[in-house]
C-alpha positions, 0 to 999 in steps of 0.5 A: 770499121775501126780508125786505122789511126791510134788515138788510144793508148794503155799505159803498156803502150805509154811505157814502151813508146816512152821508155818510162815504166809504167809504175813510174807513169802512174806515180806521177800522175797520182802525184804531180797530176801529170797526165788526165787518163779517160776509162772505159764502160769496163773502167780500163785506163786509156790516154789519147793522143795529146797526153801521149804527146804531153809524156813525151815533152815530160820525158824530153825534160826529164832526161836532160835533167829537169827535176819532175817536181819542177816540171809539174809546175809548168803550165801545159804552154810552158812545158810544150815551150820548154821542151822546145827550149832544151838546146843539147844535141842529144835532146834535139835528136831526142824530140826528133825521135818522138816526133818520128814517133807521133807521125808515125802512129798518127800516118803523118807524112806532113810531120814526118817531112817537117820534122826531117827537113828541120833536122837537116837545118843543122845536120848533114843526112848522114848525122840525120841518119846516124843520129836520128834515123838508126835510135829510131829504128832501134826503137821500132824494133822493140816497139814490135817485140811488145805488140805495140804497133802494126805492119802499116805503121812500120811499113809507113815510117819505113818507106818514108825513111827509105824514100829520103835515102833515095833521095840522097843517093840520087844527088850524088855524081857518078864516076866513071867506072874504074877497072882497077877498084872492086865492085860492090854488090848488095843485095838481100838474100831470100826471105828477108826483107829489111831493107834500109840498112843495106839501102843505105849503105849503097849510099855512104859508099858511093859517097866515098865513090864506089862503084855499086850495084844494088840489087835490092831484096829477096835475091836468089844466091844462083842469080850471083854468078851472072855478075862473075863474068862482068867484073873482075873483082866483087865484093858481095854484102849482104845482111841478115837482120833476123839471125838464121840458125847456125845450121842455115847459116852452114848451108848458106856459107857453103852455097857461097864458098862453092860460088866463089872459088877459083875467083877473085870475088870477096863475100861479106855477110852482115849479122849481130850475132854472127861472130857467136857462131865461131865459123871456120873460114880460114878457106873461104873469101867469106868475112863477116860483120856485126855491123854495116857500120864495120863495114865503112871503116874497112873501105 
């Protein structure tokens, strides 16, 4: 049975989880001597872990303005401390990022959770999250595209950050209900399973006391209407990661359309691309978003 853990890496994978190409990689390594591949019985390169992390103290370096000549010349130590070094906030994020990196290759929880509470030192959870947490998750979305990880890693590093959001929101007080400001619904609708950024936004509205109900993913659109004779007023928001077609799209907006007419309820819908689609919704209570982010400066 193979090690679920990676601990080998081709240079494709040092490219994507660093941002460095490949042909970069290797003249430094021919070089500067920067990093010590193993091969394979067939003569393949491989890299194991500590080169992995050494590259990610290089780049660290690197792209905060230390020339790669200089930073050849630092001993393996004085790189490692040197990296440490870097004070900017970009690069501290930057080092936080790859440490997210490593501890989710290696299903590190324990670095995980030194890492976080590290950060938290000197930012609020949402700096963490905004700074930190979103790059990251930008980053594993590539990370996907190129095969570079598996669902288990994903799932590993998205369920610890899911269970930090949590966290937070349980810290917050509760106001008492008012019937004169809106309710605010989340929910995922079916099939989609991205979680995080609509957990997350449960927690920066309640942060600006708002009533919310999470109903969390995979939710039918005729389970809605249970909620219509409850409050007055709904604002719905949902977000689509992955861009349906324009014709799901069509049929989804019109689902909805059909649910909330005749009534004060508001339906928001969250996508990238989906100002690209031009619909017309001079009609409908339907406004859209690119962004989560978009929707906190409305409120």
């Amino acid at each position: 049975m193979s090690n679920i853990i990676k601990t080998e890496f081709t240079i494709k994978d040092l490219e994507n989880l660093s941002g460095i190409k490949a042909h970069t990689i290797r003249i430094w390594e021919k070089r500067y001597e920067l990093l010590s591949p193993n091969r394979t019985s067939g003569n393949i390169r491989y890299y194991d872990v500590y080169n992995f992390q050494k590259l990610l103290n290089i780049v660290l370096l690197y792209e905060n303005g230390y020339k790669i000549s200089k930073i050849a010349k630092l001993e393996n130590e004085e790189l490692f401390l040197k990296a440490k070094e870097v004070a900017s906030k970009e690069a501290k994020n930057s080092e936080a990022i790859n440490l997210f990196k490593i501890s989710m290759l290696q299903f590190d929880a324990f670095l995980f959770h030194k890492t976080y509470n590290e950060l938290l030192v000197n930012k609020t959870f949402t700096e963490v999250f905004s700074e930190v947490f979103i790059p990251l998750l930008n980053e594993i979305g590539m990370l996907w595209q190129t095969n570079t990880l598996t669902p288990a890693q994903e799932h590993f590093i998205s369920n610890l950050i899911a269970q930090k959001i949590q966290i937070n929101i349980d810290k917050l007080q509760l106001n008492p209900r008012n019937p004169n400001k809106p309710v605010y619904v989340l929910f995922l609708p079916e099939n989609e399973i991205h979680e995080l950024g609509i957990l997350y936004l449960q927690y920066e509205l309640l942060l600006r006391n708002c009533e919310v109900i999470y109903l969390g993913r995979n939710v039918p659109l005729d389970n809605l209407k249970t909620l219509f004779s409850s409050f007055e007023k709904i604002i719905f928001i949902t977000n689509f990661i992955i861009t349906p077609s324009k014709k799901q799209l069509q049929e989804f907006i019109k689902q909805i359309s059909d649910y909330i007419k005749d009534t004060k309820h508001e339906f928001w819908l969250v996508n990238r691309n989906i100002l690209e689609f031009n619909f017309n919704t001079q009609n409908i209570d339907i406004q859209f978003f690119k962004s989560l982010k978009n929707i906190l400066t409305k409120i």
